[in-house]
C-alpha positions in Angstrom: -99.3 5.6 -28.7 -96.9 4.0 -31.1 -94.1 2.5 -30.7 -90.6 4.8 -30.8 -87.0 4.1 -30.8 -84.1 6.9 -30.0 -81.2 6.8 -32.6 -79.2 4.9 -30.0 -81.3 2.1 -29.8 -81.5 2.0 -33.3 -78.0 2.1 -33.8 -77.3 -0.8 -31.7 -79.8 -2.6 -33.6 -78.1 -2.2 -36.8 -74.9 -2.1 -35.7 -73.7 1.7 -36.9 -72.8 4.5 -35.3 -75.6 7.2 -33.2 -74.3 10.2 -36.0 -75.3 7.5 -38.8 -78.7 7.5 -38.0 -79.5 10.7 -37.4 -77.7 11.7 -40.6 -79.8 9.3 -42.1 -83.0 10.1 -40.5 -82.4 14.1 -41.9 -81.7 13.1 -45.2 -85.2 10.4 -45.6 -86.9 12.5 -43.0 -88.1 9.8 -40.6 -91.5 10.2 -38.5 -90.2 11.1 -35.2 -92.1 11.8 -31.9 -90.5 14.1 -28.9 -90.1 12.7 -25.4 -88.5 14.2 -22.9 -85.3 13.0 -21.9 -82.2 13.5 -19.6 -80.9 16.6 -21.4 -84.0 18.0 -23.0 -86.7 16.6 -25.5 -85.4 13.5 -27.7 -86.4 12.3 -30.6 -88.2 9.0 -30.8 -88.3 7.3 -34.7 -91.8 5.5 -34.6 -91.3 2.1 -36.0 -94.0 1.3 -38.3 -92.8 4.3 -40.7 -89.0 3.7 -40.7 -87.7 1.4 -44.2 -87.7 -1.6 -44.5 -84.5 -2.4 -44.1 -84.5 -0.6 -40.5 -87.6 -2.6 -39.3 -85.9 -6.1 -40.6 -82.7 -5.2 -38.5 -84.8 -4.0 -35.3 -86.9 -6.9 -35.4 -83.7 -9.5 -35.4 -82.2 -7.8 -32.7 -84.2 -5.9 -30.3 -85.5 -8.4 -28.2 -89.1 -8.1 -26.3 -88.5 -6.1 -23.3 -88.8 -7.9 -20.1 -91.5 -7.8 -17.4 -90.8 -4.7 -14.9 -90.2 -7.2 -12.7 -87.5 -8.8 -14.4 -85.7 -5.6 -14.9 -86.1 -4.4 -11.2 -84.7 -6.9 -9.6 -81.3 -7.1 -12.5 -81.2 -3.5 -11.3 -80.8 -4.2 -8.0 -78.9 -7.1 -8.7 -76.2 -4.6 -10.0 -76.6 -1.5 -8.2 -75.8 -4.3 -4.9 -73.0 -6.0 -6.3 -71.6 -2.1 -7.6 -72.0 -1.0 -3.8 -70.1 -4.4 -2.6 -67.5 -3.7 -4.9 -67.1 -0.1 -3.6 -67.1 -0.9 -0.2 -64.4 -3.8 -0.8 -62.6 -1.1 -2.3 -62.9 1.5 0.6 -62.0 -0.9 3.2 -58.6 -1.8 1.2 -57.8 1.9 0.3 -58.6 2.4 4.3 -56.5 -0.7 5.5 -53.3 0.9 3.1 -54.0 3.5 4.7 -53.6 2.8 8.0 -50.3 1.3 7.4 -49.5 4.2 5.3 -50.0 6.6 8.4 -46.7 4.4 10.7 -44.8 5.8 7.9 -46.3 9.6 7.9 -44.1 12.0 10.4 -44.1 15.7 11.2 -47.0 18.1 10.1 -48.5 15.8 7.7 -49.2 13.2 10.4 -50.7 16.0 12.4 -52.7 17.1 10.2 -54.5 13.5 9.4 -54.8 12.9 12.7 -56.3 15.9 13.5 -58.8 16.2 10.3 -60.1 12.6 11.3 -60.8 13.7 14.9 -63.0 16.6 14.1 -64.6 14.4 11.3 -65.5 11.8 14.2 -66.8 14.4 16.2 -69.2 15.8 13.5 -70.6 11.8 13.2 -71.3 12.1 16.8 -72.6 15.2 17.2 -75.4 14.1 14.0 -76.3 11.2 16.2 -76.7 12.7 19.9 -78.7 15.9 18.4 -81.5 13.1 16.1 -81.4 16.1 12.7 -80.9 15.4 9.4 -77.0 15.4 8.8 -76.7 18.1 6.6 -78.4 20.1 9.4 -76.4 18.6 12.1 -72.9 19.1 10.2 -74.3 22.9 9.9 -74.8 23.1 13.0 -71.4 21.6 14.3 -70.1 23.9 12.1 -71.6 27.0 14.1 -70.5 25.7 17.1 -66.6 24.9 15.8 -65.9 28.4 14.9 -67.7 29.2 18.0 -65.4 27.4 19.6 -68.1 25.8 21.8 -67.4 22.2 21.6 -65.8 20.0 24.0 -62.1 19.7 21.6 -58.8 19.6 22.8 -57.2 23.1 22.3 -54.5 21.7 19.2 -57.1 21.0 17.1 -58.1 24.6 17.5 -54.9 25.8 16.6 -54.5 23.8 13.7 -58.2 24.4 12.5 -59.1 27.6 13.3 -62.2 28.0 11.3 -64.6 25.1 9.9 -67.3 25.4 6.9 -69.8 22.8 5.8 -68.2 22.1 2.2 -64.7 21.3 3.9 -66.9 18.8 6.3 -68.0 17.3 3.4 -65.2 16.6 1.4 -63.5 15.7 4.0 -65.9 13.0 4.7 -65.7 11.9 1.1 -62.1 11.6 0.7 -61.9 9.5 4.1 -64.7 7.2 2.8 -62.7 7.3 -0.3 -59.3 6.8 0.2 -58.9 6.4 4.3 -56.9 8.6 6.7 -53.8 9.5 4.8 -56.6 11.1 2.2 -56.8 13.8 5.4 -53.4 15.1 5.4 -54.1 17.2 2.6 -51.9 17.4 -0.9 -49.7 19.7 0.7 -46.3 19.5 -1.6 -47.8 18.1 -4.9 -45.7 20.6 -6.6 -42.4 19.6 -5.0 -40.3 19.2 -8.2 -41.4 21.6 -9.9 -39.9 24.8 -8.6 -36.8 26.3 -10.2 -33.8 24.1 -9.3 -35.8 20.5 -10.0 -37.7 21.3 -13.2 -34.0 22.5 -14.9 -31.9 19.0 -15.8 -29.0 21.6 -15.4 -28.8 23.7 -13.4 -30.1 20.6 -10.6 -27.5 18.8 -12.1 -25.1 21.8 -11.3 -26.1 22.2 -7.7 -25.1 18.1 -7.1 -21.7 18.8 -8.5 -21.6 21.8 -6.6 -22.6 19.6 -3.3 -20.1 16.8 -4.3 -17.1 18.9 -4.6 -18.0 21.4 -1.5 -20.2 19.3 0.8 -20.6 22.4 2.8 -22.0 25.1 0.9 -24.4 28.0 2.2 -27.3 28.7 0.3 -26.1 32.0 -0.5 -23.0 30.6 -1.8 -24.9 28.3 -4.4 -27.0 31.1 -5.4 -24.3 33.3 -6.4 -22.6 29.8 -8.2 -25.8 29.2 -10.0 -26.0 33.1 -11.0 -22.6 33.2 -12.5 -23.1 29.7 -14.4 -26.7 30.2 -16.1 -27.0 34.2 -16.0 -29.0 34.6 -19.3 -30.0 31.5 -19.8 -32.0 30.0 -16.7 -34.7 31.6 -14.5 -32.0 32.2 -11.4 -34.1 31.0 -8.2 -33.4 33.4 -5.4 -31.3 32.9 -2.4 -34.2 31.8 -0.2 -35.1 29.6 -2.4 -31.3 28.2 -2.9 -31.6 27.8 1.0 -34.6 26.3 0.9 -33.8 23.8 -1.9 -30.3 23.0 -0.3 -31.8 22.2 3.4 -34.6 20.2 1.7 -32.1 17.8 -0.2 -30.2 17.6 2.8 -33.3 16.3 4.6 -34.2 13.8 1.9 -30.3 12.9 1.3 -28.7 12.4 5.2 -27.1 9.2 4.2 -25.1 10.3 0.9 -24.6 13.6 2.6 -23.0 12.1 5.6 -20.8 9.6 3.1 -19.8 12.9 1.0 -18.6 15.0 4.6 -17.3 12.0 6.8 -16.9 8.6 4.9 -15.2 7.0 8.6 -18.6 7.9 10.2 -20.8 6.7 7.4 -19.4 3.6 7.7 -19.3 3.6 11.2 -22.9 4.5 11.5 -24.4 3.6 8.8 -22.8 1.5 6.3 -24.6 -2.2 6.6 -23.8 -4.5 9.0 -26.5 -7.1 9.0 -25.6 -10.6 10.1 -23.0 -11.8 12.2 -19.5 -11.6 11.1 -18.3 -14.7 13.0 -20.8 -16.9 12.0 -18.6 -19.2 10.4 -16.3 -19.3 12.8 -16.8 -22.6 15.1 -13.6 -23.7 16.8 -10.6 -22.3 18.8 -7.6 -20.3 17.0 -9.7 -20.7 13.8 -9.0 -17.1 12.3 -6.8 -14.3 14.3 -7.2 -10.5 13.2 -4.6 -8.7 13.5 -4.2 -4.6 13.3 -1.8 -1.7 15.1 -3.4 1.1 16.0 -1.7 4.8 17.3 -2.1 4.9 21.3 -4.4 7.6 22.1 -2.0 8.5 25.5 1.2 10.5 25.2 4.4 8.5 27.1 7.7 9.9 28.1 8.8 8.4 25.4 6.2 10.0 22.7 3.3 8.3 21.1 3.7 4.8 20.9 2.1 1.9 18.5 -0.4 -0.8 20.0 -0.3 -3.9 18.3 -3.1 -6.3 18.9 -4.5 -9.9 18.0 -7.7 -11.0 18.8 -8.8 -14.9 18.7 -12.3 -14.5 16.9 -13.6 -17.6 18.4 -13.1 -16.6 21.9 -12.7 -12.9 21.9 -9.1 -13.6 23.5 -6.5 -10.3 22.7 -2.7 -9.9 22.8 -1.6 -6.7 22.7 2.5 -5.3 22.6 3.5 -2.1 22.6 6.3 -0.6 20.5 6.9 2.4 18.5 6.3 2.0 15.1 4.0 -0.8 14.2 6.7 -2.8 11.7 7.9 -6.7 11.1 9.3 -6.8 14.0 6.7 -5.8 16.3 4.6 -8.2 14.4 7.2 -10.7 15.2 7.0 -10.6 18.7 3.4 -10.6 18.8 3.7 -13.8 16.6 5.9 -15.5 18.9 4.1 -14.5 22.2 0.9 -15.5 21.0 1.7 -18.7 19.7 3.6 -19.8 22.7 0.3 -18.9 24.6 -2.6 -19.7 22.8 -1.2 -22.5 19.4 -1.1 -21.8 16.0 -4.2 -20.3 14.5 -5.3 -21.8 11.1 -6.2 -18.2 9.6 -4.3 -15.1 10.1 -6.0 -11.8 8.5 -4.7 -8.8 8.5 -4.6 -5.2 6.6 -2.6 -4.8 3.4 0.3 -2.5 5.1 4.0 -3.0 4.2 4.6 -4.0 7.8 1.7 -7.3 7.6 2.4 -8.1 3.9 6.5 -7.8 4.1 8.7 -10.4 2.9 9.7 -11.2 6.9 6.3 -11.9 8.1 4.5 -13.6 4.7 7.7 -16.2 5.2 6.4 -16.3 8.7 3.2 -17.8 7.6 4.6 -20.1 4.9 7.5 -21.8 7.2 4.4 -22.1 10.3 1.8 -23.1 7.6 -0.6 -20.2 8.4 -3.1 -18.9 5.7 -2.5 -15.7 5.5 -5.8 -13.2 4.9 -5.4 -10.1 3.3 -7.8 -8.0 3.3 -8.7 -5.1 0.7 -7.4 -1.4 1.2 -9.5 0.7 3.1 -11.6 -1.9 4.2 -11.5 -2.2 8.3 -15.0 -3.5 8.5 -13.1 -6.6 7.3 -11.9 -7.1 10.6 -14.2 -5.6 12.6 -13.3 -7.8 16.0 -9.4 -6.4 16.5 -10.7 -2.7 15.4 -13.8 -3.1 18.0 -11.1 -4.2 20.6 -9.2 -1.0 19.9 -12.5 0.9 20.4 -13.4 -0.9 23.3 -10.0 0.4 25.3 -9.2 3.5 23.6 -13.1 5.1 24.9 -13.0 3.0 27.8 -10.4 2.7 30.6 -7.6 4.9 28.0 -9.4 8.0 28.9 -8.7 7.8 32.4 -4.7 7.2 32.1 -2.2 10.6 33.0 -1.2 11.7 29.4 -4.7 11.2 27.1 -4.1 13.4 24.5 -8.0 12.8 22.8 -9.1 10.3 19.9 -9.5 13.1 17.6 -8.6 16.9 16.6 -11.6 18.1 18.1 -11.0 16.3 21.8 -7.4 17.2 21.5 -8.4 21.1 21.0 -11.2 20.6 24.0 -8.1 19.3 25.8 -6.2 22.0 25.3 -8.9 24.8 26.1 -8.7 23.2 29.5 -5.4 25.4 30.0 -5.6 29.2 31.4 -3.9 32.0 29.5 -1.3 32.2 31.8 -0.8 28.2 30.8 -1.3 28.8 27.2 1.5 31.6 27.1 4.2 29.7 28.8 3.6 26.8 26.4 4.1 29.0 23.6 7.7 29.6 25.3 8.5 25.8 25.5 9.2 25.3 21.7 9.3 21.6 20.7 7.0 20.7 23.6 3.4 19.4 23.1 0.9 22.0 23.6 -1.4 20.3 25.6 -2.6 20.8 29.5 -1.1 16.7 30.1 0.7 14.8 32.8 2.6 13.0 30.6 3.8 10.1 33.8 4.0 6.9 32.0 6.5 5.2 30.4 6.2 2.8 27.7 7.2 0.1 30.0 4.7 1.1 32.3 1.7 1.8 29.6 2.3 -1.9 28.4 2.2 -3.4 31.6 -1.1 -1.1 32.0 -3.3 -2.5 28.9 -1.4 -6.3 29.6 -3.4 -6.0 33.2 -6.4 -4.9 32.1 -6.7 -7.6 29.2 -5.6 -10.3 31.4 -8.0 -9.0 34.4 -10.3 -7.0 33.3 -11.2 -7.4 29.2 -10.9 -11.7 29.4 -13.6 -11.9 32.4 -16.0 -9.7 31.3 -19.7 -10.9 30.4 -18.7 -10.6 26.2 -22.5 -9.1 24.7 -22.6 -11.6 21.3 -20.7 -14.5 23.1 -23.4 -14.2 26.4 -20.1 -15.0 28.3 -16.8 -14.1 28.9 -13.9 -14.7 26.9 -12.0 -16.9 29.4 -15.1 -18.8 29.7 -15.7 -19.5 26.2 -12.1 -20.5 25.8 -12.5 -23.4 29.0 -16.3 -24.4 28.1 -15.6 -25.8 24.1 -13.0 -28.8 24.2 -10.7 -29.0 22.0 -7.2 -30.0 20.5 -5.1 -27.1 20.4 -2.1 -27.6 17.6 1.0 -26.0 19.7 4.7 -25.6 18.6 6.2 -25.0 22.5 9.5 -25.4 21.3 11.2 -21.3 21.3 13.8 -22.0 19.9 12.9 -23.3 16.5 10.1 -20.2 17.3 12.8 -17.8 17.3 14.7 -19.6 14.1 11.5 -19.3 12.1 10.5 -15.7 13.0 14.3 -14.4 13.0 14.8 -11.3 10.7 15.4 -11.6 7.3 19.0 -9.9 5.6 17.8 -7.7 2.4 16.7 -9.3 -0.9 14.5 -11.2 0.5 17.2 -12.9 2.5 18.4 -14.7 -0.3 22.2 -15.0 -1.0 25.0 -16.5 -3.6 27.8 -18.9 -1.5 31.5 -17.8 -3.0 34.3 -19.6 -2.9 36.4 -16.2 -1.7 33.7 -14.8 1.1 31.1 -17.5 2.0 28.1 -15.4 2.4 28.0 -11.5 2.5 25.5 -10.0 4.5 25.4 -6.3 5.3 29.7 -5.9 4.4 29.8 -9.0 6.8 31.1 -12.3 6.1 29.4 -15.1 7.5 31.4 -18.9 6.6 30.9 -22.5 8.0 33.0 -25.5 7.1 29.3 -27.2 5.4 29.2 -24.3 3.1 31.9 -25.6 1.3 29.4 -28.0 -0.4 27.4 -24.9 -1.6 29.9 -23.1 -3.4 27.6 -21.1 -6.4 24.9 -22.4 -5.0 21.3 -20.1 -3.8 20.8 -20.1 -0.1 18.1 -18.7 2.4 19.3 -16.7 5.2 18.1 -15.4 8.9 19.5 -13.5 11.4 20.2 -15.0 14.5 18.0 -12.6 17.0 20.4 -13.2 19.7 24.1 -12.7 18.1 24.6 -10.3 15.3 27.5 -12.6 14.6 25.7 -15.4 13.2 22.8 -16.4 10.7 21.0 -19.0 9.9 21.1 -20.7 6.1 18.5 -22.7 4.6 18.4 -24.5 1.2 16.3 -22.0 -1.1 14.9 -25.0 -2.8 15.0 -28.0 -0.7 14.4 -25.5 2.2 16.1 -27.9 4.9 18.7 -26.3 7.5 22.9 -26.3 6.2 24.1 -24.8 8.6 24.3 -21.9 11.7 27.4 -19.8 9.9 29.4 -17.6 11.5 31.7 -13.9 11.2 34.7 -14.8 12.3 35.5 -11.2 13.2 32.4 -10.3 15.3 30.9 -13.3 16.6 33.1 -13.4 19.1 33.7 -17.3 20.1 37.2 -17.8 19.5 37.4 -18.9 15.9 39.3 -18.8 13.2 38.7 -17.5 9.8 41.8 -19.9 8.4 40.5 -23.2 10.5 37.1 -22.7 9.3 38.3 -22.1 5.5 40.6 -25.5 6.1 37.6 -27.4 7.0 35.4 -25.8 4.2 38.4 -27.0 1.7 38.4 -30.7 3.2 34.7 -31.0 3.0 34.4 -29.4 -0.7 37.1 -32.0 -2.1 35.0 -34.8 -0.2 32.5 -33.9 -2.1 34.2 -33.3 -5.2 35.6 -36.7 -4.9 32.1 -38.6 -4.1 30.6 -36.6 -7.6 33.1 -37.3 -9.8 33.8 -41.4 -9.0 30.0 -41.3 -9.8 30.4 -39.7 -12.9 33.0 -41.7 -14.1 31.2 -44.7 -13.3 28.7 -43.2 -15.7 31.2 -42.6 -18.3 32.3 -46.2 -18.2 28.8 -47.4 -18.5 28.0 -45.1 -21.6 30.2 -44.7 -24.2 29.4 -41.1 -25.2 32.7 -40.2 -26.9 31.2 -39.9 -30.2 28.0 -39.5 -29.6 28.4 -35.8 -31.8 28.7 -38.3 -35.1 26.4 -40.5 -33.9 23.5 -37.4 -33.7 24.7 -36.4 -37.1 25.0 -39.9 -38.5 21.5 -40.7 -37.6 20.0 -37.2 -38.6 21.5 -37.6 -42.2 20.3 -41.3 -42.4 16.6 -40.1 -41.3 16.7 -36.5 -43.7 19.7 -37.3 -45.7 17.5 -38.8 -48.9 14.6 -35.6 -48.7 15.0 -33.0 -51.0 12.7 -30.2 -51.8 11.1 -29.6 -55.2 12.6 -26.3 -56.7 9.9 -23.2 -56.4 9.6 -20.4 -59.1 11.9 -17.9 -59.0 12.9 -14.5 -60.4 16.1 -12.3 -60.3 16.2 -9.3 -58.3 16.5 -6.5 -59.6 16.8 -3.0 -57.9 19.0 0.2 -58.8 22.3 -0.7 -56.3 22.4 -4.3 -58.0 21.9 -2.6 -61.6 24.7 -0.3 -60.4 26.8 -3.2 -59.1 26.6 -4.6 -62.5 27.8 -1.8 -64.3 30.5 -1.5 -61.7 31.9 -4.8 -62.5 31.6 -4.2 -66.1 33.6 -1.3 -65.9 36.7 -3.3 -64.0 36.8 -6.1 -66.9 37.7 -3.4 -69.3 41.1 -2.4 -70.0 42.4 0.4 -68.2 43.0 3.7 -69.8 46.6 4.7 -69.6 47.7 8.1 -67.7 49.0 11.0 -69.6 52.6 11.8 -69.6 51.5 15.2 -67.7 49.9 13.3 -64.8 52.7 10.9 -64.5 55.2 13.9 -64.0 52.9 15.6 -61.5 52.5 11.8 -59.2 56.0 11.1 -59.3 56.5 15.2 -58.3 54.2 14.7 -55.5 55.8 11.7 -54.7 59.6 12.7 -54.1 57.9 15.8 -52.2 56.1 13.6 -49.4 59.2 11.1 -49.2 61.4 14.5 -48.4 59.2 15.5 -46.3 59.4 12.0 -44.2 63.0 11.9 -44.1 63.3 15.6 -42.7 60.2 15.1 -39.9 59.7 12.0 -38.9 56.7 11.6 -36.9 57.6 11.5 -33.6 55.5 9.3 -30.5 52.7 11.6 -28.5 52.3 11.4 -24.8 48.9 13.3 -24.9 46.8 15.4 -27.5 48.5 18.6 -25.9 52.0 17.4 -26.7 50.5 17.0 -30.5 49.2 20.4 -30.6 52.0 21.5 -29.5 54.4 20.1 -32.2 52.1 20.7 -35.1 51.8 23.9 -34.3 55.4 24.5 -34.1 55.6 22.4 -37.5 53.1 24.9 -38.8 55.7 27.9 -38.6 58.6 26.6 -41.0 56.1 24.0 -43.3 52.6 24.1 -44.7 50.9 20.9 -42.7 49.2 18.0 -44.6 45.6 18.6 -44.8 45.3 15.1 -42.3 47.4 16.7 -39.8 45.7 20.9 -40.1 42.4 19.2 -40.0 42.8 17.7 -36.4 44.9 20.8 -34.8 42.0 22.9 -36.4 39.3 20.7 -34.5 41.1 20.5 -31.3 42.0 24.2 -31.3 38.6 24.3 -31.2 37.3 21.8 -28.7 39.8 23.7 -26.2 39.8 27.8 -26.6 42.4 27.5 -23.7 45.1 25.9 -24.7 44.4 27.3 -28.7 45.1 30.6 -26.7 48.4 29.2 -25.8 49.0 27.7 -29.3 48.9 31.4 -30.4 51.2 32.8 -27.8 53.7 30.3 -28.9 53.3 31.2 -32.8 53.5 35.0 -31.8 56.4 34.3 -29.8 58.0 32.4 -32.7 57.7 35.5 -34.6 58.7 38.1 -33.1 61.8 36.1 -32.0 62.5 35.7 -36.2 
């Protein structure tokens, strides 16, 4: 037999294309033999009768085929390394999978874990019963739907029925792609349904779910109908439902941060690390914050305000009313008696923290003061866990808990009978709530005081692994103090309005609140800018500070409340003596000066050497023009017209100027014009003028503007014309 080639082979040998050849072979009509062939008979082009040129090209590339041999064990070669390469493969896909399936919940989980244990059963059952596996897997088929193997009873109920073509492919896809290949493709057309695959009306439904975080299915169907009607497929309400509790699902976290923002932060806003971590020593950063007491007092709902060492855990706590600079004061005072001064004090953004009382707290104590951003509590998340800590703990059990939020304070109240309910309806003004409202603020202070002191400072802290009194006596260390109250009490004394800043006057000293406050040193100040304090424990004085040089003048005094016996005239003697001391001190050193500079002339001198340093400058002359614009042009002309000679008047005009002339000069010696007490009295007399003589047009002009500025009394202007007449 000779020798033939396909088309492919000779393609490759020439390097063209499988439809070349054959094109060309049907147009030269090559010898060919049929073979049969994967797909039918195939031609075969017997070398020895194709051209030339086709014999040179197969000859310089084909080579001479290889001993069987040769080409057996290549082919084994490959077909080994191919199934290595696969199994790698399957053993990777398998491992992902495994650690795909600690991720895999609910049904899907289920249903892997269930396909894979009927898939090892089948193995087995092949093994113990020695057929062929496809007769075996039949077989175990039979017996599944029979329900005749040993299987627990779920895998029943999730597979009810079996066939052979399921066993298979299940088989396949686990060699393939491991277990998570078993859970099925349950879902692969999530996205696609009506809401997802329209930009939107999906787009729609998260507006709708950002501006009503708790709409109904039902509710978004009929908001989607009205929007889209005509123009979108509208899905229907079960499938609004469906889509809405889906998202919800898939979205807990931004759902939870659209309905409650304080619980998402509370639960699940990030908190990783350790908030204290660079705090190492003793008094290194106080937090402080005022929270509303959650227990109703005799005297109404009260303010705590707390501060909490961050090192130690140690709290403070006072109680007061509102939570304001004062308040703040206190706590300032108490805590720093007791525990030092703290190098960092961080607290909220409020008016009552950032007022100008409290920041000049920090300043005169030299306290960095921390503010933290609005909103922000996790900022200071050790004072605001304090407040948890005793507001859900022993707070609940005190005579007068009213609840920590609307909700408890309505489960409170449910706690009362009708008959209850009804009489507190009577009691207007009263809090509806079924309370024994015992304790008085007093007494609720001394309360939380005890149980920080006894309770809260020697119990086993969880991050510190000790208490708080323990971790303040186990680290050493040199505590900066001010013990001293009463420069306490100076320094964290109210401050007057404006900042507490005032202007020293020679006639009042210092006016604070209608009140003025003099001292015999503030007679050196006179004009001068002072800072001012209120002494906390006599109305009747203040302290005054330097506003620049910031060191102490004086304590002054009001003579008329401070109630110690002096006298507004002895202190103001004293001021006098002391101002002329220093008046006296000022000026013998500014005539000392004067003698030692002779500045007398020292205006001629600047001038003298000004003119000697610019005197011999001049400036070249610039290019110029004249301006020229339709007021100067009629300027001109104007002054033009006054150099000529003036025309004489006519002898006509003269007559009727000197006429006019005698007239008003009669008319000013028979009425002369008399002195006004008020624009009435004027009216008055012009209009009176009016009756006998025709007024000049100066005079009508103004009684016709007033009489109409006041209808009133132009009414009475008329009644006294009328009466003028009718008396004539």
């Amino acid at each position: 037999m000779s020798m033939g080639l396909t088309a492919q082979q000779i393609a490759a040998a020439m390097a063209v294309t499988d439809r070349t050849v054959r094109l060309r072979s049907n147009r030269e009509n090559w010898a060919f033999e049929l073979h049969p062939g994967r797909g039918g008979q195939i031609k075969h082009f017997i070398v020895s009768e194709l051209p030339d040129d086709v014999k040179t090209a197969i000859a310089a590339n084909i080579k001479k085929q290889a001993p069987i041999e040769v080409k057996a064990k290549a082919y084994a070669s490959k077909t080994l390394a191919k199934a290595k390469l696969e199994q790698a493969i399957s053993q990777s896909r398998k491992a992902e999978a495994v650690a795909a399936l600690a991720g895999m919940h609910g049904n899907a989980k289920e249903r892997a874990e269930t396909t894979l244990t009927i898939l090892k059963a089948a193995e087995l059952f092949a093994k113990q019963t020695a057929q062929l596996k496809t007769a075996a897997w039949h077989s175990f088929c039979d017996q599944y739907n029979q329900r005749a193997l040993d299987l627990p009873e779920p895998v029943y109920q999730l597979k009810p029925s079996l066939g052979f073509s399921t066993l298979q492919r299940w088989a396949s896809e686990y060699q393939k792609n491991g277990i998570t290949a078993l859970a099925g493709k349950y879902g692969k057309n999530k996205g696609n349904g009506l809401i997802d695959s329209s930009p939107a009306v999906h787009s729609f439904c998260l507006a709708m779910i950002r501006e009503y975080p708790h709409i109904k299915g039902d509710t978004l169907y009929e908001a989607i109908n009205t929007e889209f009607a005509g123009e979108y497929t509208i899905p229907a309400p079960a499938t609004c439902r469906a889509w809405l509790r889906r998202w919800k699902e898939e979205n807990q976290e931004l759902f939870m941060s659209l309905c409650d923002p304080s619980g998402w932060q509370n639960k699940r806003m990030v908190a990783f690390g350790n908030k204290a971590f660079s705090v190492i020593r003793i008094n290194q950063l106080w937090e402080f914050d005022s929270t509303p007491a959650d227990v109703m007092l005799k005297d109404g709902r009260y303010s705590i305000v707390g501060v909490i060492d961050v090192f130690t855990r140690r709290v403070k706590c006072v109680l007061r009313p509102t939570s304001n600079a004062a308040a703040i004061s206190l706590l300032i005072r108490e805590t720093i008696l007791d525990w030092g001064l703290p190098e960092v004090a961080r607290t909220d953004n409020g008016s009552d923290y950032t007022s100008a009382h409290i920041s000049s707290v920090w300043d005169a104590l030299g306290i960095e003061h921390d503010v933290t951003n609005p909103y922000s509590g996790w900022e200071k998340p050790f004072i605001e866990r304090f407040f948890r800590t005793f507001s859900h703990g022993i707070a609940e059990l005190c005579q007068g808990y009213i609840g920590h939020s609307v909700a408890d304070r309505q489960k409170i109240n449910a706690r009362l009978t009708f008959e209850q309910r009804l009489l507190e309806r009577r009691k207007k003004g009263e809090d509806k709530i079924a309370l024994n409202v015992d304790l008085t603020a007093e007494q609720f202070e001394a309360f939380i005081n005890q149980w920080v002191n006894d309770h809260y400072h020697h119990a086993k802290h969880g991050t510190l692994g000790c208490s708080p009194f323990e971790q303040f006596v186990n680290h050493q260390q040199q505590i900066r103090r001010l013990d001293d109250q009463h420069v306490l009490d100076i320094l964290l004394a109210p401050v007057p309005g404006n900042k507490g800043f005032r202007t020293v006057t020679k006639s009042d000293g210092i006016s604070v609140e209608g009140g003025n406050y003099v001292h015999a040193e503030l007679g050196a100040y006179i004009g001068e800018r002072v800072y001012c304090r209120w002494n906390p424990k006599d109305i009747g004085k203040i302290y005054v500070f330097h506003a620049i040089k910031h060191h102490f003048i004086c304590e002054a005094v009001n003579p008329e409340i401070s109630g110690n016996g002096l006298e507004l005239q002895e202190i103001a003697l004293q001021a006098r003596n002391i101002q002329r001391q220093q008046q006296r001190e000022r000026r013998a050193e500014f005539k000392k000066a004067a003698k030692q500079h002779q500045v007398g002339d020292i205006a001629h001198r600047i001038l003298n050497a000004k003119t000697e340093q610019n005197g011999n400058l001049a400036a070249m002359p610039k290019r110029s023009e004249q301006a020229v614009t339709n007021l100067t042009q009629a300027a001109q002309a104007a002054i033009a017209a006054s150099n000529k000679t003036e025309q004489a008047y006519t002898e006509q005009q003269l007559s009727e100027f000197e006429k006019r002339r005698k007239e008003l000069e009669a008319l000013e010696q028979k009425a002369p014009t008399p002195v006004f007490s008020s624009d009435a009295h004027k009216a008055r007399y012009l209009t009176e003028l009016s009756f006998n003589t025709e007024l000049p047009a100066v005079e009508k002009a103004w009684l016709h503007d007033y009489r109409r500025r006041n209808k009133v009394a132009a009414r009475m202007l008329d009644d006294i014309l009328n009466s003028k007449k009718a008396t004539k």
